[in-house]
N, C-alpha and C positions, 0 to 999 in steps of 0.2 A: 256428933259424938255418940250419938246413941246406934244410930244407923250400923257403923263397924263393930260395935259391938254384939248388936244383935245379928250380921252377919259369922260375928265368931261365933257365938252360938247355935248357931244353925248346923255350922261346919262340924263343930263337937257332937250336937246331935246325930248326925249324920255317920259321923266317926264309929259310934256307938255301935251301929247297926252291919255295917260294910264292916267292920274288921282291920286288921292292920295292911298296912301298904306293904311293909318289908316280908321277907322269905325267912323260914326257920334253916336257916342255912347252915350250922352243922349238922344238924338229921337230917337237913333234905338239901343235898347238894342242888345249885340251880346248873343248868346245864347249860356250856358255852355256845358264843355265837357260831354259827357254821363257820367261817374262815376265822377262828380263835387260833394264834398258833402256841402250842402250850407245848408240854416238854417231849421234846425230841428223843426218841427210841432207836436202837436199833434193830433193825432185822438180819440177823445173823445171817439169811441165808441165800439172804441179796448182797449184804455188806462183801465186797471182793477185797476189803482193805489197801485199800489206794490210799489214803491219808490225804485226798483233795479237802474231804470236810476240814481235817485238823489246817489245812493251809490259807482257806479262805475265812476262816474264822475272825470275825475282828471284835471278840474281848477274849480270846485265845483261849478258850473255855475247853478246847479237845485238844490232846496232849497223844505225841505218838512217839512209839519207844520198840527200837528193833533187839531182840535177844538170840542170839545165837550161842547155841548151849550141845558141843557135839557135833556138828554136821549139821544138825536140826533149828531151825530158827522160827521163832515167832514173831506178827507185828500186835505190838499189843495199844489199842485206839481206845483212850479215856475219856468220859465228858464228865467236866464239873458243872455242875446243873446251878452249883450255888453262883459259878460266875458266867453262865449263858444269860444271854439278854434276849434268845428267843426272835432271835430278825430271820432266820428261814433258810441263811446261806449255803449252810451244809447241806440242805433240800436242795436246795435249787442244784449247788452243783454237783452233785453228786453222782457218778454216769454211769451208775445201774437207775435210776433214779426214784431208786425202793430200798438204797442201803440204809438211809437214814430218813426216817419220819418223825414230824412233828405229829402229833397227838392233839387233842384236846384237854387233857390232863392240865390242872393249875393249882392245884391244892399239893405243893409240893414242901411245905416246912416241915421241918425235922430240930432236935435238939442238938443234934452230935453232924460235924459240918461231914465227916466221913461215910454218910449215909448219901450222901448226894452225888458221889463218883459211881457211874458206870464204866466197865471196863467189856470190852468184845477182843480176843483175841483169835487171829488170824493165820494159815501157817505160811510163812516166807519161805519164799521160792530164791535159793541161793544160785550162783555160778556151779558149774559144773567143775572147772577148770580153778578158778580163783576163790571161790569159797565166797567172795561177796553178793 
């Protein structure tokens, strides 16, 4: 009986001296593991707008929506960050394969769920002939 206790105490004392195990982690962000895959970016000026990411997506987290406004049409490529699950799909297949990166970024909460939409829009290249 006494043995465990006087190894708790040791432990306390010890404690004393060493300092706490955990990280002050909202002043001091700890920094992710090298293959962390955290939220997904786009690079505007890799991105060719192909809408492969939005197709291979499977919690449907990228949303694609063509506008033709005039002659002039845009494709405009949304990710909702609040429903990505962050598996790497979009990276992977992606065939510039620098339109879309994942980051290391994880400290992604917000209050208002409309802060968590990126949007990249692209200019759609119409028929000449048929307009589509």
């Amino acid at each position: 009986m006494r043995k465990p206790k006087l190894r708790e105490l040791g432990e306390a004392i010890r404690a004393l001296f060493q300092g706490p195990y955990t990280i002050k982690y909202p002043k001091e962000p700890s920094p992710a593991f090298p293959r962390f895959r955290g939220k997904p970016v786009f690079n505007e000026d890799k991105c060719v707008g192909c809408g492969a990411c939005v197709y291979v997506c499977p919690s449907e987290a990228r949303e694609v929506e063509d506008v033709v406004e005039g002659g002039r049409g845009t494709r405009r490529i949304t990710i909702h960050l609040d429903k990505c699950i962050f598996c790497g799909e979009c990276q992977v297949h992606c065939i510039t394969q620098e339109g879309t990166v994942l980051t290391d970024e994880y400290d992604l909460a917000t209050f208002d769920r409309s802060q968590a939409v990126e949007t990249v829009e692209k200019e759609l290249v119409l028929c000449e002939f048929c307009g589509a």
